[in-house]
C-alpha positions in Angstrom: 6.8 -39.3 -61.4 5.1 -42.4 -62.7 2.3 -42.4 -64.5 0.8 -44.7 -62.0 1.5 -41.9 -59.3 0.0 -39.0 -61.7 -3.2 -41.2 -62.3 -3.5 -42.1 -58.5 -3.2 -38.4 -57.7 -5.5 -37.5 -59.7 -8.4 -39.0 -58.5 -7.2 -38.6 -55.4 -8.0 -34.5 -56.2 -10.9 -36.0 -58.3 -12.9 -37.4 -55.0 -11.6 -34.8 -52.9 -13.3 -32.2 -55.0 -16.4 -34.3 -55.3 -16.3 -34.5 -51.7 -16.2 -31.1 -51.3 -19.1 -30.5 -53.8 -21.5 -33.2 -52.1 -20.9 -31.1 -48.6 -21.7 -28.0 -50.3 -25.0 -29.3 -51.8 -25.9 -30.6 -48.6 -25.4 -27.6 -47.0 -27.4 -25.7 -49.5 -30.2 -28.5 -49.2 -30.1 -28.2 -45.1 -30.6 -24.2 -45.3 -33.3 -24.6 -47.7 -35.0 -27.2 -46.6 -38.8 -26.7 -46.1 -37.9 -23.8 -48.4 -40.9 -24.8 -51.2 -43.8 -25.5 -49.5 -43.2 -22.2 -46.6 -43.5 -19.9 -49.9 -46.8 -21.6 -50.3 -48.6 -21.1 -53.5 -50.3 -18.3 -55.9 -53.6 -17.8 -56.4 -55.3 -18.8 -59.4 -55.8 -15.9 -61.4 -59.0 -17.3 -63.4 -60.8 -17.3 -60.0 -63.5 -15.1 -60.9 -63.4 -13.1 -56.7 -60.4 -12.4 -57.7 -60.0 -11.0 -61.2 -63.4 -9.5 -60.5 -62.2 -7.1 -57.6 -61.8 -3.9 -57.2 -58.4 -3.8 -55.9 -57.3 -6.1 -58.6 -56.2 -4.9 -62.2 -53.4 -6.2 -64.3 -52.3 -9.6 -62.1 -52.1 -7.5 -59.3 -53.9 -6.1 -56.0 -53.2 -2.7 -55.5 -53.5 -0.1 -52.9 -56.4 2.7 -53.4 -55.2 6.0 -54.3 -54.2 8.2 -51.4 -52.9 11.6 -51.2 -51.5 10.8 -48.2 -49.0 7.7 -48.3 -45.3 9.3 -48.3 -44.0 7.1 -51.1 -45.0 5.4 -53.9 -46.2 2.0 -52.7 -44.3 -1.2 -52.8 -41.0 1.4 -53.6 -38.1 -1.5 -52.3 -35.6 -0.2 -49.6 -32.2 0.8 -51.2 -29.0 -1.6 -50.9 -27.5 0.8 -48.3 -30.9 0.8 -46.1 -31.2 -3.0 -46.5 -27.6 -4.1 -45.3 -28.3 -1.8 -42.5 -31.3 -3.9 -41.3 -29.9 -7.0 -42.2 -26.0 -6.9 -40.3 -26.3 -3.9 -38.2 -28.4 -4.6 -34.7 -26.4 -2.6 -32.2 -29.0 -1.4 -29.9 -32.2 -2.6 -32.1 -32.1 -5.8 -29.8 -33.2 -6.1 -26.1 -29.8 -6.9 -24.2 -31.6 -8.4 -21.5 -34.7 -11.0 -21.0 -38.1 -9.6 -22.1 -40.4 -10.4 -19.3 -43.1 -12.6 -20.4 -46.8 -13.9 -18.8 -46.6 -17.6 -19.4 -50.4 -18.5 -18.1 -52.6 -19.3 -21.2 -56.5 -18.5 -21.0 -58.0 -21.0 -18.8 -61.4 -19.5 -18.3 -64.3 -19.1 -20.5 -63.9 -15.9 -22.7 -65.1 -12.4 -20.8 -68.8 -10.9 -22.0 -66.7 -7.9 -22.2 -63.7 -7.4 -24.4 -59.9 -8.5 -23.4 -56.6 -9.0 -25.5 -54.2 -11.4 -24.7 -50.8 -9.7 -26.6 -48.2 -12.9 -27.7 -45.8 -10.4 -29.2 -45.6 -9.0 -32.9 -48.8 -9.2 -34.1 -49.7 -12.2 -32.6 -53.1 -11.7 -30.1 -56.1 -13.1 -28.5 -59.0 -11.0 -28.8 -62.5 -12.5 -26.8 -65.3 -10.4 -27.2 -68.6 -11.2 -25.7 -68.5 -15.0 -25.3 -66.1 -15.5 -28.7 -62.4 -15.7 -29.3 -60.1 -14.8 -32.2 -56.6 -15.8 -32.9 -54.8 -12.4 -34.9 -51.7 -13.2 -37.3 -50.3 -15.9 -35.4 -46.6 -16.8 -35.7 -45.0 -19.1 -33.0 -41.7 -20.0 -34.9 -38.4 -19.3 -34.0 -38.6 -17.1 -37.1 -40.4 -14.9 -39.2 -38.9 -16.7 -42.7 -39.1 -19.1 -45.0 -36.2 -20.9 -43.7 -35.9 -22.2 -39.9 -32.2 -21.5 -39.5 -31.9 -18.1 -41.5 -34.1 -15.2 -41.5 -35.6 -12.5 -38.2 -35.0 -14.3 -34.8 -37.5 -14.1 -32.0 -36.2 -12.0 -29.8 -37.9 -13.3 -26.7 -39.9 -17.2 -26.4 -43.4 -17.3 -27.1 -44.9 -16.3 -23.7 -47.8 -19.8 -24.1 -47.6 -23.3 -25.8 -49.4 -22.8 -29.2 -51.2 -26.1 -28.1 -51.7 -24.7 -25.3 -54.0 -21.7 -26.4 -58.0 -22.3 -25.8 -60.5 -23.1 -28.7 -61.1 -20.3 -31.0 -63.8 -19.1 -33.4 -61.6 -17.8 -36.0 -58.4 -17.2 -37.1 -57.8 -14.0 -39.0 -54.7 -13.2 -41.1 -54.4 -9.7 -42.4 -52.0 -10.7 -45.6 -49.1 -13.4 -46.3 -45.7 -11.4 -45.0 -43.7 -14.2 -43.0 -44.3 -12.5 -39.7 -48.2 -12.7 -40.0 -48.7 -15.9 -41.7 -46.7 -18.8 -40.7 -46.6 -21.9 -42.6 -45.8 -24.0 -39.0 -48.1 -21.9 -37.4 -51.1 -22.8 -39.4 -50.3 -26.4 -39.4 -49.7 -26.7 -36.0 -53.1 -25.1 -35.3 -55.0 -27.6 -37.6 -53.7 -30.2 -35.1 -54.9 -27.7 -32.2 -58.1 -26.0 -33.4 -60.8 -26.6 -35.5 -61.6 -23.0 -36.3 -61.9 -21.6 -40.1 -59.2 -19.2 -41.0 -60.3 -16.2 -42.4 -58.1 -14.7 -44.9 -58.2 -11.2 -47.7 -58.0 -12.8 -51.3 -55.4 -15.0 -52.6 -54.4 -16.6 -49.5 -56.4 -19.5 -49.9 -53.6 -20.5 -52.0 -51.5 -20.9 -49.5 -53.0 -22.3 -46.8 -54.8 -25.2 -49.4 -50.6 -26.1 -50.3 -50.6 -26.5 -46.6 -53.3 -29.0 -46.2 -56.1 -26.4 -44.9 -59.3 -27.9 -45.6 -61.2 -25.9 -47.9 -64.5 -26.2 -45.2 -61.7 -23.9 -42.7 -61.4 -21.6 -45.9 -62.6 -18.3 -45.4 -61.2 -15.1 -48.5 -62.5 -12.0 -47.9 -62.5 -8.6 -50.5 -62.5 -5.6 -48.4 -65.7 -4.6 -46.9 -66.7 -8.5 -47.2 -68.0 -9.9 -43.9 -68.4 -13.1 -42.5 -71.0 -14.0 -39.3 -69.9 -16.5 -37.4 -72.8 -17.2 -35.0 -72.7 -13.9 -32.5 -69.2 -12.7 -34.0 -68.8 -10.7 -37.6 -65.4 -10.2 -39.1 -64.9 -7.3 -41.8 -62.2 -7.0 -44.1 -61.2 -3.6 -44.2 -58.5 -1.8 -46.1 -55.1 -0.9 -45.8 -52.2 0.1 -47.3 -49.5 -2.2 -47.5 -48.6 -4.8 -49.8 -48.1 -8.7 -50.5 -45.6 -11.5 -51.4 -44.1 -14.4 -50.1 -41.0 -14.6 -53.2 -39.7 -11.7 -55.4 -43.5 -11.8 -56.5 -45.6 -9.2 -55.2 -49.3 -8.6 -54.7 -50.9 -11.7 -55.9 -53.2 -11.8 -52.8 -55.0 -8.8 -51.3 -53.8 -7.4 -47.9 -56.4 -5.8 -45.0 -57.0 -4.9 -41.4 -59.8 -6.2 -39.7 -63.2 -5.3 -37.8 -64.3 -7.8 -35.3 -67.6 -7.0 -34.1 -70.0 -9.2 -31.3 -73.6 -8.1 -30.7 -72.9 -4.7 -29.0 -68.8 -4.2 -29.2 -66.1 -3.7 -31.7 -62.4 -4.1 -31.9 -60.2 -3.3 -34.8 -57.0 -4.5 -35.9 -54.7 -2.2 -38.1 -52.9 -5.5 -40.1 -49.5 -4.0 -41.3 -50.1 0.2 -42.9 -49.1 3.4 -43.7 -51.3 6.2 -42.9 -53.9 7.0 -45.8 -57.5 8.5 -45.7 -58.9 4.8 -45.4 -58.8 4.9 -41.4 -61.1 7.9 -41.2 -63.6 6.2 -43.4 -63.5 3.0 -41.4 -63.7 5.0 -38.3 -67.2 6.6 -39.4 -68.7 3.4 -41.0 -67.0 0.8 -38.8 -66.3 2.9 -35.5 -66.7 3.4 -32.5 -63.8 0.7 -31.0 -63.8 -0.3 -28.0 -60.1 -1.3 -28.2 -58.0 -0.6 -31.6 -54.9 -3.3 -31.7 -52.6 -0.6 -34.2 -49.2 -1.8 -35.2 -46.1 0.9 -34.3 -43.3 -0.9 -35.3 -40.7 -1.5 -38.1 -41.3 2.2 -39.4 -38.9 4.3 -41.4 -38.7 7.3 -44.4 -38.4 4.8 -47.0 -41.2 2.8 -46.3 -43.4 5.0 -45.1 -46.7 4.5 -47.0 -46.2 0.6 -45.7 -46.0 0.7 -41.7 -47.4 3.5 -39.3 -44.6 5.2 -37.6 -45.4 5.9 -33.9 -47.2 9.3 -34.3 -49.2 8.4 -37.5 -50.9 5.1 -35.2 -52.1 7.8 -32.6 -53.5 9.8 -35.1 -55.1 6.5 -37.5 -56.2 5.5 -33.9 -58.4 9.3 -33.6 -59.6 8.9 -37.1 -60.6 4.9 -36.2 -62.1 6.4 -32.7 -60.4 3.4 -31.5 -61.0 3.6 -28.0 -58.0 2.0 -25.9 -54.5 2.1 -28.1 -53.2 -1.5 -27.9 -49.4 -1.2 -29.9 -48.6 -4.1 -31.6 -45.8 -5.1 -34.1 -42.8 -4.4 -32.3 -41.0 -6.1 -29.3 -41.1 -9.5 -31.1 -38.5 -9.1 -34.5 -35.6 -6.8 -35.4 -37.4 -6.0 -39.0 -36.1 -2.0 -39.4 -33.6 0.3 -38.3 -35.0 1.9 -35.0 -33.9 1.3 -31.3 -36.4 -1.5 -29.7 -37.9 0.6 -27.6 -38.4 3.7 -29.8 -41.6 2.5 -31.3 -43.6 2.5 -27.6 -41.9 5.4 -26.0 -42.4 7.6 -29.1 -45.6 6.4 -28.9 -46.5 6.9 -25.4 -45.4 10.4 -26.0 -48.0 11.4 -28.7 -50.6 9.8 -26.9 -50.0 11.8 -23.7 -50.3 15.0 -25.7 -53.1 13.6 -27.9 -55.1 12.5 -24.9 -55.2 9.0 -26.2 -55.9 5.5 -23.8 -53.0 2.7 -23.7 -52.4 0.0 -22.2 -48.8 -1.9 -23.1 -48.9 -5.4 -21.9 -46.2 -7.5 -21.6 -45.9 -10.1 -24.0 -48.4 -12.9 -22.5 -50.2 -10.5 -20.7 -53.8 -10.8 -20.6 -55.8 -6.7 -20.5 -59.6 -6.0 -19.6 -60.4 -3.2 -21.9 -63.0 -1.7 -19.3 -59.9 -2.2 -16.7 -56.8 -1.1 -18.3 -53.1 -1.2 -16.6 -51.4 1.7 -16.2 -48.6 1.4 -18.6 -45.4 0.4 -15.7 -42.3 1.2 -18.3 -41.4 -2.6 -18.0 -39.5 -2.2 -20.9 -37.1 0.5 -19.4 -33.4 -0.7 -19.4 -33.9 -3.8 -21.6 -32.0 -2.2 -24.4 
């Protein structure tokens, strides 16, 4: 073979392989694009709220000590637990169509109390004459990426542009399926309500071109007044982190109080002595939004399995049992309807008021469904 031939060959291979390598990096670029900014950005640790908190010590928040939680906190799933959640979905999926309630809130909010449910976490609360907006996430995914990552498993049941004016936006920590980098930014377009956030998050939401006058961070047992409506940040036990990084902003639940009623929203937990003592400072509720989903043993000090949200519900004296954070995201290991029938269950035997509205579905607190088992045969 010439030499010619050999040459020619060569960087024939030569462009081939640079080719190839191009592709790849623009594949890697595509499912990572956006990738940056959706991690948003740490706090600054020389802000004096924060280093001068109680829940912070050492860089970190932390959790307060409980006897109770069932594990020590933040402990990471094993690799066996987390390739089970992440490639194995038989019968943790919905195998046909959740039924949704497309109308968005038209009206002008109720004097009383109502919840509008959008799935996950995701709700409308109005209470006496005000609205507010809970951990909303209307992406196709609950990641940092938009083609990789937790899938919705049904649409979003209204047009986020569609939702009415709000008074405030509250976020109960940074996980990707309560605070949404498209989300927020399509709700600066929409809204002109402040978002009010536990330490930390500021961070984020400034990277994402928040204003700092819609800027509100909270420490627990901080409140803000917001003409007739308060808003409490109360504790809970969970964690933070948008990147391997954990705990560089505070995490919470909420109070949202108007001039004579109260509703109280669990943000992501374990079980831990905190909800009796919000209960008896806070309490009573009349309606208690408490998440029941994505539980299991080896995170159990993080999310309230079914039975442990009847019984934080009793200790909130929550009034009517609202379940949130399931339906939405495949996130753990149990069937998708365990998480409401379980709970259904212990609220019959605990004597405990629910109402389980579809996703879209608008509930009167004083006027409660009966709970119609729409979910039945989905799975």
């Amino acid at each position: 073979m010439s030499d010619a031939l050999l040459r020619t060959r060569r960087r024939g291979r030569l462009l081939t392989l640079t080719a190839l390598a191009a592709a790849a990096a623009g594949a890697a670029a595509w499912a990572v694009r956006g990738l940056p900014g959706a991690f948003g950005r740490d706090p600054d640790d020389r802000d004096d709220r924060i280093r001068n908190s109680p829940q912070y010590a050492d860089g970190t928040f932390h959790n307060a000590p409980s006897a109770l939680a069932r594990t020590s906190s933040g402990e990471r799933p094993g690799p066996d637990t987390m390739r089970k959640v992440l490639f194995e979905s038989e019968g943790r999926t919905p195998a046909r169509p959740v039924p949704l309630v497309r109308e968005a809130p038209t009206a002008a909010p109720t004097e009383g109390v109502a919840v509008t449910w959008y799935g996950h976490a995701s709700a409308l609360v109005e209470i006496e004459g005000s609205r507010v907006l809970l951990d909303p996430i209307w992406s196709e995914r609950c990641s940092p990426l938009t083609n990789l990552g937790p899938k919705r498993l049904h649409p979003v049941p209204v047009a986020l542009s569609d939702l009415p004016p709000v008074d405030v936006v509250l976020i109960s920590h940074d996980h990707y399926d309560h605070l949404d980098m498209a989300t927020v930014k399509g709700l600066l377009r929409s809204q002109s309500a402040p978002f009010a956030v536990p330490l930390g998050i500021g961070g984020h939401l400034r990277r994402w071109g928040v204003p700092e006058h819609r800027i509100i961070e909270l420490d627990w047992q901080e409140t803000c007044t917001l003409g007739d409506l308060t808003v409490t940040l109360t504790a809970a036990h969970h964690f933070s982190g948008r990147t391997l990084k954990r705990n560089t902003t505070l995490w919470g639940s909420w109070v949202i109080a108007g001039p004579t009623r109260k509703v109280f929203y669990t943000g992501d937990s374990g079980y831990f002595e905190g909800y009796r003592a919000i209960g008896e400072q806070h309490g009573p509720f009349d309606a208690a939004l408490v998440a029941i989903g994505a539980y299991n043993e080896a995170w159990a000090d993080i999310h309230l399995n079914p039975e442990d949200a009847v019984l934080a519900h009793r200790e909130l004296q929550g009034g009517l049992l609202l379940p949130v954070h399931w339906c939405t995201f495949n996130l753990a290991l149990h069937p998708w309807a365990e998480p409401v029938e379980r709970l259904l269950a212990e609220a019959k035997a605990q004597d405990v008021p629910v109402a389980v509205p579809r996703p879209g579905e608008r509930v009167e607190v004083a006027n409660p469904p009966e709970p119609d088992s729409w979910w039945v045969g989905l799975a």
